[in-house]
N, C-alpha and C positions, 0 to 999 in steps of 0.2 A: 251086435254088441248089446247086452242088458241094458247097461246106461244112458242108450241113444233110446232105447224104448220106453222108458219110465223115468227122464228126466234126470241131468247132470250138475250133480253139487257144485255149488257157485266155486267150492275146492278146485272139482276134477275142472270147472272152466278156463279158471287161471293156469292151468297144465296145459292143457288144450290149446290158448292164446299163446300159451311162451312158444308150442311146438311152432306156430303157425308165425311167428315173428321171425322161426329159424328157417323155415320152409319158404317164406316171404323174402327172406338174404338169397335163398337160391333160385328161387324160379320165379321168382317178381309180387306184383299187386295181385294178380290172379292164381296165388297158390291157393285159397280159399275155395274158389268157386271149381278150380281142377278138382282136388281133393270130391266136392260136393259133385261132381256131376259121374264118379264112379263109384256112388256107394247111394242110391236111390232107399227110403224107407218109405213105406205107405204110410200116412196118416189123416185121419177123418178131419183135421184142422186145417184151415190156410192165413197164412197170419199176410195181413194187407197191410204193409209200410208205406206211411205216408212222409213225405220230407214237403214239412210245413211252404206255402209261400211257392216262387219259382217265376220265371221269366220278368215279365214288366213288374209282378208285384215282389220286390226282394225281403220286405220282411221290415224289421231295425236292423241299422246299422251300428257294428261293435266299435269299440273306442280306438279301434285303428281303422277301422273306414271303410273293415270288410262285412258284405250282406249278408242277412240270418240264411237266407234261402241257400246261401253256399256253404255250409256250416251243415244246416239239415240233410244236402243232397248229400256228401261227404260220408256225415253217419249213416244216414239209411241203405246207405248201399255197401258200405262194411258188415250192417246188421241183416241186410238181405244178406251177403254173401256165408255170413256165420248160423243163420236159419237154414239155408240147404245144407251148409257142412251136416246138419243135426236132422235132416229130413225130411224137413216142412216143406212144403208145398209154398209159393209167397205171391202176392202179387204187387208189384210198384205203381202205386199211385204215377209215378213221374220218377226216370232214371236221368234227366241231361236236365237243365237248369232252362225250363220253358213251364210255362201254367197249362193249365189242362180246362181251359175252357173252349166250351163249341161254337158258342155265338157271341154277338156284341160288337159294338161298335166303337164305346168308350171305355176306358179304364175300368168307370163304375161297373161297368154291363159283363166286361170281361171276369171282374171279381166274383160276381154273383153266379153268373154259367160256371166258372172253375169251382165255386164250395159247391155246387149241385151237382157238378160232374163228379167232386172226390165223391159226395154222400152215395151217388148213382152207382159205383163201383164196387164202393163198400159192402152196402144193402142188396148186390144182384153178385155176391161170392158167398158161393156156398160154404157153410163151418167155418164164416169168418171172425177173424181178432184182428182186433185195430190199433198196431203201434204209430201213434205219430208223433214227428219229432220236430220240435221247437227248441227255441231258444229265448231267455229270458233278455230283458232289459230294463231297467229304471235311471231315474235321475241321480238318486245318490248309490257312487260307488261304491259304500260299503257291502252291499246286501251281493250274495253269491248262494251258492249251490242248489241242485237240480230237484224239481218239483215234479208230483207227476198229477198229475187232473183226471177222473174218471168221467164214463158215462153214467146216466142214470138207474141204475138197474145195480141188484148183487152183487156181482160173476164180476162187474167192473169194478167195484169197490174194493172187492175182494182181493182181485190181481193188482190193484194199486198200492194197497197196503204192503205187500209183498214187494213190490217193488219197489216202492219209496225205502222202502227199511234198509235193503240191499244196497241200494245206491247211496244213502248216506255210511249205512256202518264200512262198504267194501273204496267210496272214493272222498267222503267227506267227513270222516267221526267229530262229534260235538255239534255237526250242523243240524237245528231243530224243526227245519221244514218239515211240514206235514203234509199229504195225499189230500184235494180236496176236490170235493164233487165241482164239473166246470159246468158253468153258468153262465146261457149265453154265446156259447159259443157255439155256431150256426152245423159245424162237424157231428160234434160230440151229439149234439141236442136230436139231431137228425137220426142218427145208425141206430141198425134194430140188432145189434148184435153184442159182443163184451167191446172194449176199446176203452186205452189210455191214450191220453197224450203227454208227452215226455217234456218239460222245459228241461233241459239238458245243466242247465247252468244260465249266466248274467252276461251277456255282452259286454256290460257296462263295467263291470271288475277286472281292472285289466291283468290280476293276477290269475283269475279264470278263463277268461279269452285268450290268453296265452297255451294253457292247458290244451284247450277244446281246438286251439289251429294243430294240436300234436297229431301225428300216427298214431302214437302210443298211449295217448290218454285217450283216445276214440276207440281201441282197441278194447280198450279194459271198460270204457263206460258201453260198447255194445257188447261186450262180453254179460257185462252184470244185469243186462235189460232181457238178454236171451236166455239167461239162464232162469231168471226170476219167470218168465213165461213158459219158458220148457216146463218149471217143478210147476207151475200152475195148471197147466194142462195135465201132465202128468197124474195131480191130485183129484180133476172133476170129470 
């Protein structure tokens, strides 16, 4: 198909999604990844999903008591399964809710091996993009909707702008977030490659925590993150 080759209007996604919500009634969670494992495209990208957090380190916790790291693994793995529907090639930081560090003895030493193992995986995949997925928190409830953070560099500015835009006008119109270069953060600061990192949304608004526990809002919020990266690769 043309489309899969040069990248699908955030339109033709939400088509796409609704087919796969009918497809998902008839032959379950893994109509997605069926679909993607008989229709193979080649492509010179591989997009490296990270779901933030995981085993001993769960992340914040949302105002019902559930951990970010379970929230992350959730999306990244609908967003892995909607990246092979489309052809990419993908690699998972971490698919079951465990951290990925090598060595260590305490908590502290586990945290530190696990950011050096994701940065290690990231920087040794060749024609990598680096979606990772977080989740926001603060003390006051009013503040909501999803932020995306870049790397240092262009190519990550670039596909951030693109993204933030999408994800507010297609899941939050009027919210005025903006994409901002992340600072600091031990990921981002490291990879020699493009990479976003996605705050999905606020833990702490419980009218958005509600959303993000949905099938159906994680649907349409990895629909809008996939599609925004397809037309970005697509364009460079």
């Amino acid at each position: 198909m043309k489309a899969k080759r040069t990248g699908l209007t955030l339109c033709g996604f939400y088509i796409l999604v609704f087919g796969l919500f009918l497809l998902g009634t008839l032959l379950g969670n893994k109509a997605v990844t069926v679909i993607a494992e008989i229709s193979p495209i080649t492509r010179s990208n591989r997009i490296v999903i990270d779901a933030g957090h995981g085993g001993e380190d769960g992340g914040t916790t949302s105002c019902t008591g559930k951990l970010e790291s379970s929230f992350n693994l959730e999306i990244a793995l609908r967003l892995d399964d909607l990246f092979h529907l489309l052809g990419y090639d993908t690699v998972m930081i971490r698919t079951t809710d465990t951290s990925v560090y090598t060595k260590g003895g305490t908590i502290a030493q586990k945290k530190i091996s696990d950011l050096k193992e994701r940065v290690r995986m990231v920087n040794s995949t060749p024609g990598a993009l680096l979606v990772s997925i977080h989740q926001n928190h603060f003390s006051d409830s009013r503040y909501s909707g999803p932020q995306v953070f870049y790397a240092d560099n262009p190519e990550s500015e670039k596909l951030a702008k693109c993204l933030q835009s999408q994800l507010v006008s297609s899941l939050c119109p009027g919210n005025n977030r903006r994409e901002k270069k992340s600072v600091g953060v031990y990921l981002m600061d490291q990879i020699q490659c493009t990479g976003v990192l996605v705050e999905c949304g606020f833990l702490s608004n419980s009218q958005e925590e509600s959303l993000l526990r949905q099938a159906e809002y994680q649907k349409k919020l990895v629909c809008v993150i996939a599609a925004s990266v397809s037309g970005f690769l697509a364009n460079t």
